[in-house]
C-alpha positions as CSV (number, residue, x, y, z in Angstrom):
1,X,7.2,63.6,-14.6
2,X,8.7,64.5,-18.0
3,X,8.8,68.3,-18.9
4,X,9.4,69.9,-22.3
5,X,12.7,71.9,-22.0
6,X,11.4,74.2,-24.8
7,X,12.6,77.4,-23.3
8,X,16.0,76.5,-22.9
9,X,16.5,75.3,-26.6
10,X,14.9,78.4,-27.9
11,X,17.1,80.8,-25.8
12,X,20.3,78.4,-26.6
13,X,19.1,79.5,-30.3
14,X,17.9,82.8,-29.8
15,X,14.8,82.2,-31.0
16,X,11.3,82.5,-29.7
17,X,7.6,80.7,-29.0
18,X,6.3,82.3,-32.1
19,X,9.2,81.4,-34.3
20,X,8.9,77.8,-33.1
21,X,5.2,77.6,-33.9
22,X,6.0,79.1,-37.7
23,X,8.7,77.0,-38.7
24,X,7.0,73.7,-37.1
25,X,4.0,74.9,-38.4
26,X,2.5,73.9,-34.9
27,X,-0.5,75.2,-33.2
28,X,0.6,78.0,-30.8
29,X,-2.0,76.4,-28.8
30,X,-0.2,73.1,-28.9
31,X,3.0,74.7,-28.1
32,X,2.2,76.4,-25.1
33,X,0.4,73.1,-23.8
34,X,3.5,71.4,-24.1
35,X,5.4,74.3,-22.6
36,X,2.7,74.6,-19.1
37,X,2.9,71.2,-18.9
38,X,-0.7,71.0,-19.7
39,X,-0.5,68.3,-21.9
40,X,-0.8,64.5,-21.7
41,X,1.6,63.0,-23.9
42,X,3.2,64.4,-27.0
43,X,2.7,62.9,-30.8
44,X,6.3,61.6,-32.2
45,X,5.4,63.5,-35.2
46,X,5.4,66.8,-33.0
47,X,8.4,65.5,-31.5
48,X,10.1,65.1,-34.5
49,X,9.2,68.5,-36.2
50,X,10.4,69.8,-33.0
51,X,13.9,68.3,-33.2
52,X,14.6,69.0,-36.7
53,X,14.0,73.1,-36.5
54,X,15.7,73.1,-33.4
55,X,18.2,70.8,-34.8
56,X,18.3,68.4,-31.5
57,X,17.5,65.2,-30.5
58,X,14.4,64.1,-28.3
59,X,16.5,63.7,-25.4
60,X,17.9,67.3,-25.3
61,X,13.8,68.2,-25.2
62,X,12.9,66.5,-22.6
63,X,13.6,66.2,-19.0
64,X,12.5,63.6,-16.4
65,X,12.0,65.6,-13.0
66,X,11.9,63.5,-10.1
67,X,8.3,64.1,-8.6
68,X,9.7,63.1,-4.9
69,X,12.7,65.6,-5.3
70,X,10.3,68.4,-7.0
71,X,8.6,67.8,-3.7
72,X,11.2,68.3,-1.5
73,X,12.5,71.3,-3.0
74,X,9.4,73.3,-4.2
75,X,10.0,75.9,-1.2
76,X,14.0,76.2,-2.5
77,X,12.2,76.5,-5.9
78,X,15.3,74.0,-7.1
79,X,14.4,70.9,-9.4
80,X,17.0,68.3,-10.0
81,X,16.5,67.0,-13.2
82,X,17.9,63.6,-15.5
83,X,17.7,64.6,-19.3
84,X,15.8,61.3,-20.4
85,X,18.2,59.6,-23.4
86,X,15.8,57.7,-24.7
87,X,11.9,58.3,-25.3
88,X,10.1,54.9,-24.8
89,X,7.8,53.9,-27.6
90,X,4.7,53.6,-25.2
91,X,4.8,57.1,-23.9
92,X,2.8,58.4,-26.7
93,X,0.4,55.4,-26.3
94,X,0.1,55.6,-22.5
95,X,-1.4,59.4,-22.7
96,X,-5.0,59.8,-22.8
97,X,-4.3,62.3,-25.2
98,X,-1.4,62.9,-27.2
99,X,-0.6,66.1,-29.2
C-alpha cells in the first residue's frame, strides 16, 4: 500500500495542512483524502505541485508500507516502511480514480 507522508514533510518545514492547500492551490478536500488515505491514486499534476512547494521529490512523499508487515504489527502500532524511489507511470492509470 503506498501512503502520502504529508505530515512528516510539513512538520520537517514547519508548516501546516492549510498552508499546503494555499500555496498548491489544492482542494483542502483533496488534501486530506490523500492524507486519510482515502484516495485511489494521485494525479502527477498534484504530485508535482506537491513537490515543488515542499521542495522534494516524489519519493520523499511517498511510502510503500508492506500490507503483510502492517499486519503483523497493527497491535505494536509499528509500520516498517520502504520510501518508494521511483513512482511507476501506471499508478495514476491503475486507480479508479485519481486526484
Amino acid at each position: 500500500m503506498i501512503e502520502i507522508r504529508v505530515d512528516q514533510l510539513l512538520e520537517a518545514h514547519g508548516r501546516t495542512f492549510y498552508w499546503l492547500a494555499k500555496e498548491t492551490g489544492i482542494s483542502h478536500t483533496t488534501l486530506w483524502r490523500l492524507k486519510k488515505g482515502k484516495a485511489l491514486g494521485i494525479n502527477f499534476e498534484t504530485l508535482e505541485k506537491m513537490c515543488k512547494v515542499l521542495r522534494c521529490q516524489p519519493g520523499d512523499l511517498l511510502t510503500f508500507v508492506n500490507e503483510t508487515q502492517s499486519r503483523k504489527n497493527r497491535s505494536t502500532k509499528k509500520q516498517e516502511t520502504v520510501t518508494v524511489g521511483r513512482l511507476s507511470a501506471g499508478l495514476a492509470r491503475r486507480s479508479k480514480r485519481a486526484i
